[in-house]
DRENTORKOL-3810 file (N, C-alpha, C; in nm, 4 decimals):
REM DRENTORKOL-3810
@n.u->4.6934; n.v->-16.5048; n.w->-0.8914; ca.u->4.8148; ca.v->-16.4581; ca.w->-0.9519; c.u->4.7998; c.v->-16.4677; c.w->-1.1027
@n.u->4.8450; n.v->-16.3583; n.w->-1.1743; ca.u->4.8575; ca.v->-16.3622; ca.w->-1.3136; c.u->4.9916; c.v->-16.3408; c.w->-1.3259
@n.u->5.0254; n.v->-16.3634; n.w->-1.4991; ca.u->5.1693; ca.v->-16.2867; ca.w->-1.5391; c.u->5.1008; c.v->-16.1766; c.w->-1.6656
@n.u->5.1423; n.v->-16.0797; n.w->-1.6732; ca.u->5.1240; ca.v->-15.9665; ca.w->-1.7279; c.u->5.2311; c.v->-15.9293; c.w->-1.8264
@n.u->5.2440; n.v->-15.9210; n.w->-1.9653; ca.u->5.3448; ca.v->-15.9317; ca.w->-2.0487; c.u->5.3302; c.v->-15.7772; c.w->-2.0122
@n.u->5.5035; n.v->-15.7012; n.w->-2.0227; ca.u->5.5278; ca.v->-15.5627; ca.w->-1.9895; c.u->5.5557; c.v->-15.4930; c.w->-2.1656
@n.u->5.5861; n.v->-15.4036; n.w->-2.1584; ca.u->5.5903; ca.v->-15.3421; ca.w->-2.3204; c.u->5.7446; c.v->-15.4218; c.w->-2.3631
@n.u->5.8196; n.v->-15.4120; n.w->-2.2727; ca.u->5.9491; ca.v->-15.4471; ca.w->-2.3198; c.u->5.9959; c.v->-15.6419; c.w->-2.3066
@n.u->5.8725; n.v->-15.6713; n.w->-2.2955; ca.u->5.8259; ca.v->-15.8600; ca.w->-2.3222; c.u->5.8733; c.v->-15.9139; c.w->-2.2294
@n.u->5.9163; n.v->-15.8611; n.w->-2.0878; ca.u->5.9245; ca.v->-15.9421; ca.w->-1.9884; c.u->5.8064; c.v->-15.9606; c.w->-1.9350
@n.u->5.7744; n.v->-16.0366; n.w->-1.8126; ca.u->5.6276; ca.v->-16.0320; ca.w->-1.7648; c.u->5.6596; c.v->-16.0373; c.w->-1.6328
@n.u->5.5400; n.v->-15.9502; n.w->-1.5872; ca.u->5.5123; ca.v->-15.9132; ca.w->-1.4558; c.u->5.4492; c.v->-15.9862; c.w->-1.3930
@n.u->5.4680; n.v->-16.0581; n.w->-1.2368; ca.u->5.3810; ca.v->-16.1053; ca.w->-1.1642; c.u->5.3068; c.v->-16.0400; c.w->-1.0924
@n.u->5.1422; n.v->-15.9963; n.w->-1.1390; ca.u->5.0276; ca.v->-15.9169; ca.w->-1.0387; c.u->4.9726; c.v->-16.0238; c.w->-0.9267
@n.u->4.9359; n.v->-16.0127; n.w->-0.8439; ca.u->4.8629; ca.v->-16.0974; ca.w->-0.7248; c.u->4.7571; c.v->-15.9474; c.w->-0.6886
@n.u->4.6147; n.v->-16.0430; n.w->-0.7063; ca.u->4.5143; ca.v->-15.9570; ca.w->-0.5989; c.u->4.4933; c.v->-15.9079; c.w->-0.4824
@n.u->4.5055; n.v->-15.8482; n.w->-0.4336; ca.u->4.4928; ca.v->-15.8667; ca.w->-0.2811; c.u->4.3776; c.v->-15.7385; c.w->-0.2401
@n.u->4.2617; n.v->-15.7352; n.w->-0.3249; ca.u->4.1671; ca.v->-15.7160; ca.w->-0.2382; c.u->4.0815; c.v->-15.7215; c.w->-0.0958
@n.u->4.0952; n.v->-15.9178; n.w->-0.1456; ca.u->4.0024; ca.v->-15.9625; ca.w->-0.0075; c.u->4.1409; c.v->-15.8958; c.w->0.1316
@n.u->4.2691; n.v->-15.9052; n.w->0.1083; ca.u->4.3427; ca.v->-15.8791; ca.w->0.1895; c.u->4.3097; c.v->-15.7626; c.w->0.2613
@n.u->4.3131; n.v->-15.6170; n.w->0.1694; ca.u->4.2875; ca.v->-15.5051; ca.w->0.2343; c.u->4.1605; c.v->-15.4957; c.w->0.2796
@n.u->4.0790; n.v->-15.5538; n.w->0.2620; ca.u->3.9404; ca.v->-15.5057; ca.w->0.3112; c.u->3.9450; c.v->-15.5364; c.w->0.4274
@n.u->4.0613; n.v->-15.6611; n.w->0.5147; ca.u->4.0517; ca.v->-15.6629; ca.w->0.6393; c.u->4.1752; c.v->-15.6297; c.w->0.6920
@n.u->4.2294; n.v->-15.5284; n.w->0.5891; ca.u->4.3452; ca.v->-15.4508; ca.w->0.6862; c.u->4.3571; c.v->-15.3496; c.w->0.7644
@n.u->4.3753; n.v->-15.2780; n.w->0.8541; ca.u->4.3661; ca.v->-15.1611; ca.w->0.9573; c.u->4.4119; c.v->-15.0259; c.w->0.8862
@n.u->4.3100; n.v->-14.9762; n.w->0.8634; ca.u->4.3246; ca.v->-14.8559; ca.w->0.7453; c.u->4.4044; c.v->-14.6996; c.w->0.8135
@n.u->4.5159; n.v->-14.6863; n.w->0.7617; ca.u->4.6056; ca.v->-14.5994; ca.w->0.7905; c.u->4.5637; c.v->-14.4567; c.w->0.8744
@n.u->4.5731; n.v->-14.4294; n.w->1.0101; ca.u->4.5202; ca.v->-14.2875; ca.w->1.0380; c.u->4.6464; c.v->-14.2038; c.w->1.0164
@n.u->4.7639; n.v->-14.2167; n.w->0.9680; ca.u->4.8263; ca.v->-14.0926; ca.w->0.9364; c.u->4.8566; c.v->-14.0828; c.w->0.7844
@n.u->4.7703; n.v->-14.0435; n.w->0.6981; ca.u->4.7984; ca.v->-14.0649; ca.w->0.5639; c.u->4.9227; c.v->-13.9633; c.w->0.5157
@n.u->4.9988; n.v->-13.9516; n.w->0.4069; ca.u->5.0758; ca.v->-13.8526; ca.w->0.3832; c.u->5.0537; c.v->-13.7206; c.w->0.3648
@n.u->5.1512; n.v->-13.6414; n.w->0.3876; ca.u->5.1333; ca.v->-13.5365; ca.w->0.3982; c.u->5.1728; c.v->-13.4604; c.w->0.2081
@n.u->5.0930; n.v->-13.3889; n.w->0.1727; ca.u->5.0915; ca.v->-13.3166; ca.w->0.0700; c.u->5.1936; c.v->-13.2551; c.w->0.0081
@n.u->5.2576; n.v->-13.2337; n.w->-0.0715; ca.u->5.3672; ca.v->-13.1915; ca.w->-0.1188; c.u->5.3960; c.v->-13.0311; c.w->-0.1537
@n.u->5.2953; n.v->-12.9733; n.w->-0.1416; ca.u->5.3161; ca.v->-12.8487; ca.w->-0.1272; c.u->5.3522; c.v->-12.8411; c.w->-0.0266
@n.u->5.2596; n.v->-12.9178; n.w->0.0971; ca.u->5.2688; ca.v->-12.8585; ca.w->0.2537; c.u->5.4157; c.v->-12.9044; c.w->0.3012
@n.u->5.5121; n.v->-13.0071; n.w->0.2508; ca.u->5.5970; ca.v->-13.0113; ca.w->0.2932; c.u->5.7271; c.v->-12.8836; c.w->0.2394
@n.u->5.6797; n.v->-12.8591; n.w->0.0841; ca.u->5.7753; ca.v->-12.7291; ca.w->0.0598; c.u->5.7715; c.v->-12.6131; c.w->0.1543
@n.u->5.6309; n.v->-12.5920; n.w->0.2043; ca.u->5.6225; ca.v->-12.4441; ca.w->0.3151; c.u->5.7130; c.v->-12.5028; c.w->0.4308
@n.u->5.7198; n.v->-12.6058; n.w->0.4822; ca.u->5.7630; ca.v->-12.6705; ca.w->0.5380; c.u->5.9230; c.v->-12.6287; c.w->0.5647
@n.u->5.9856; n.v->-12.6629; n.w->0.4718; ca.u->6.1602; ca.v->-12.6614; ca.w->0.3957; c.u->6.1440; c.v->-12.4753; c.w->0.2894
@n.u->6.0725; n.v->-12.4315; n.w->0.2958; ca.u->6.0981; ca.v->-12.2474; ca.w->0.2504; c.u->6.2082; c.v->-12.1852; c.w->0.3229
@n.u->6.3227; n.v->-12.1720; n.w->0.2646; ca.u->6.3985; ca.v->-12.0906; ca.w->0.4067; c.u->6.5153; c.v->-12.1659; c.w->0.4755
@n.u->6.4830; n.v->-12.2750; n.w->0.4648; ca.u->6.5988; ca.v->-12.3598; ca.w->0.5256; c.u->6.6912; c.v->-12.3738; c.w->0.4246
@n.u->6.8493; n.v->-12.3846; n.w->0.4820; ca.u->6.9600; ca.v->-12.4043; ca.w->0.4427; c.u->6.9696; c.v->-12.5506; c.w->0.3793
@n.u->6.9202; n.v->-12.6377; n.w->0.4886; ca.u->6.9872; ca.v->-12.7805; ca.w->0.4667; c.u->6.8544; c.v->-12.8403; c.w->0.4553
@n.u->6.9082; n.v->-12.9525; n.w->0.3266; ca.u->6.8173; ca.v->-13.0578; ca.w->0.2602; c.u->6.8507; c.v->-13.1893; c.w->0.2549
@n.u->6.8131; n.v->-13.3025; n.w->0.2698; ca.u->6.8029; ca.v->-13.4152; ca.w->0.2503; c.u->6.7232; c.v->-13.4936; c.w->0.1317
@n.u->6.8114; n.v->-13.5878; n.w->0.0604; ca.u->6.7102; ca.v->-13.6628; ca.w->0.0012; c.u->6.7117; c.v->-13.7997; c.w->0.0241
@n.u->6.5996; n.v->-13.8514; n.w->-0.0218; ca.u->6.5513; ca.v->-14.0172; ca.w->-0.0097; c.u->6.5259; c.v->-14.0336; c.w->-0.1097
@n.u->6.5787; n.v->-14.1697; n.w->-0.1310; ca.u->6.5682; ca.v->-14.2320; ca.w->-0.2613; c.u->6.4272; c.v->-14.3375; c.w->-0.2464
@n.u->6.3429; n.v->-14.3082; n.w->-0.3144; ca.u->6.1618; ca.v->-14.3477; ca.w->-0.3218; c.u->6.2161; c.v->-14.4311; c.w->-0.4299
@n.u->6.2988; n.v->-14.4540; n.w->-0.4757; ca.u->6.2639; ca.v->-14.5902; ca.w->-0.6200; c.u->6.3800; c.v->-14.6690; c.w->-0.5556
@n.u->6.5198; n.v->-14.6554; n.w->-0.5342; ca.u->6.5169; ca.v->-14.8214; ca.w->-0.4689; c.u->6.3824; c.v->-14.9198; c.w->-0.3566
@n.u->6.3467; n.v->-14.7678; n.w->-0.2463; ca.u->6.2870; ca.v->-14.7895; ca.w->-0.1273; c.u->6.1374; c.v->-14.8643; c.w->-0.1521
@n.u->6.0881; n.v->-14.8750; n.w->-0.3182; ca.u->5.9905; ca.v->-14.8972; ca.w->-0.3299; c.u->5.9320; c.v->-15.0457; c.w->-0.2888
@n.u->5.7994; n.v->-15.0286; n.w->-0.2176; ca.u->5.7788; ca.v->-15.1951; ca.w->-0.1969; c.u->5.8473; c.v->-15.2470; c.w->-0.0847
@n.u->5.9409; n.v->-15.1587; n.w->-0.0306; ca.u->6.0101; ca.v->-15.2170; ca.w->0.0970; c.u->5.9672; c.v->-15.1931; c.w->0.2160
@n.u->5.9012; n.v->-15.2725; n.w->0.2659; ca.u->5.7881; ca.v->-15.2023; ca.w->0.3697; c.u->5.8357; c.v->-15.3055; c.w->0.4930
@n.u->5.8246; n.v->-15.2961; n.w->0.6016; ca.u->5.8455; ca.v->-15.3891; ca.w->0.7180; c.u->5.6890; c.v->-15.4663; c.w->0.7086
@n.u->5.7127; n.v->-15.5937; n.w->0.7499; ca.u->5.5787; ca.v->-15.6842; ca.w->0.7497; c.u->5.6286; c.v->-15.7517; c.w->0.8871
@n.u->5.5395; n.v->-15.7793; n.w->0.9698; ca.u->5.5718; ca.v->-15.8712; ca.w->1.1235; c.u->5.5269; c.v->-16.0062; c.w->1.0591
@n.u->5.6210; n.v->-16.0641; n.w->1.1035; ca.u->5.6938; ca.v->-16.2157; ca.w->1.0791; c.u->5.5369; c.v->-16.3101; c.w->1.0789
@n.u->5.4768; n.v->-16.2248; n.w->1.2060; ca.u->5.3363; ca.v->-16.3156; ca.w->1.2548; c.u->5.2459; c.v->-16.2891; c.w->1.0849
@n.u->5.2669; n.v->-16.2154; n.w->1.0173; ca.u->5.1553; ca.v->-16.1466; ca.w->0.8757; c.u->5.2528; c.v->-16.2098; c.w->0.7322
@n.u->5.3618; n.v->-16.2682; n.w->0.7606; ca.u->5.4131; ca.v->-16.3174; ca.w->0.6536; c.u->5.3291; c.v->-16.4074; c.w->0.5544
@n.u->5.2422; n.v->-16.5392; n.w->0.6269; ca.u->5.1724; ca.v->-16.5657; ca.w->0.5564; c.u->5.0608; c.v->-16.4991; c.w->0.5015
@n.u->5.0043; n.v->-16.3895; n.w->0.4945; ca.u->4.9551; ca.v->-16.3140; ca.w->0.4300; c.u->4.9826; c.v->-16.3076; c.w->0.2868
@n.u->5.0928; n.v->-16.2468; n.w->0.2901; ca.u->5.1926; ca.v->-16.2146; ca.w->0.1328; c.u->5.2265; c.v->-16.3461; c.w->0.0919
@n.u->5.2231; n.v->-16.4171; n.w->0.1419; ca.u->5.2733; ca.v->-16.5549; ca.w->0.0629; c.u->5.2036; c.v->-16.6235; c.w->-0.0835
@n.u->5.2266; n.v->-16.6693; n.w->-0.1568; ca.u->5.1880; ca.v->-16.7569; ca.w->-0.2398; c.u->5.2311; c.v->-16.8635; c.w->-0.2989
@n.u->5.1794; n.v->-16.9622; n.w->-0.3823; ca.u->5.2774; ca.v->-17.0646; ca.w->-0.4326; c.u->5.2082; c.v->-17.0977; c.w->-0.5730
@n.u->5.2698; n.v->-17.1642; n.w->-0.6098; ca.u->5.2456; ca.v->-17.1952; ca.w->-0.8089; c.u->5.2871; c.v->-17.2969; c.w->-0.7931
@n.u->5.2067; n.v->-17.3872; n.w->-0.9372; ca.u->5.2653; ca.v->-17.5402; ca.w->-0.9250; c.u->5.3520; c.v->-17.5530; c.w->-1.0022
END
């Protein structure tokens, strides 16, 4: 874990987590492209949006992988 001073002088907490992903189960449905979703919605009446910046980082984790993400400081 580091702290990372931000432009506006608060500081950010980074954590590595390399060694983590290298033994994580690597995604078989990656996202889909953003053009391909406009051909997608061409034509249609009705739209929806999602809000991607509250939602950020909010990911479900199983209770059993919590210690994973964990850390502590003295």
């Amino acid at each position: 874990m580091v702290l990372v001073k931000k432009k506006n002088g608060k500081l950010r907490m980074c954590i590595d987590y390399q060694k983590l992903n290298k033994n994580t189960q690597k995604d078989h449905f990656p996202l889909t492209f953003v053009n391909t979703i406009l051909e997608e919605v061409l034509g249609h009446e009705l739209y929806t949006f999602m809000d991607g910046y509250l939602g950020y980082n909010q990911i479900t984790i199983a209770p059993d992988n919590y210690h994973k993400t964990a850390f502590t400081t003295p």
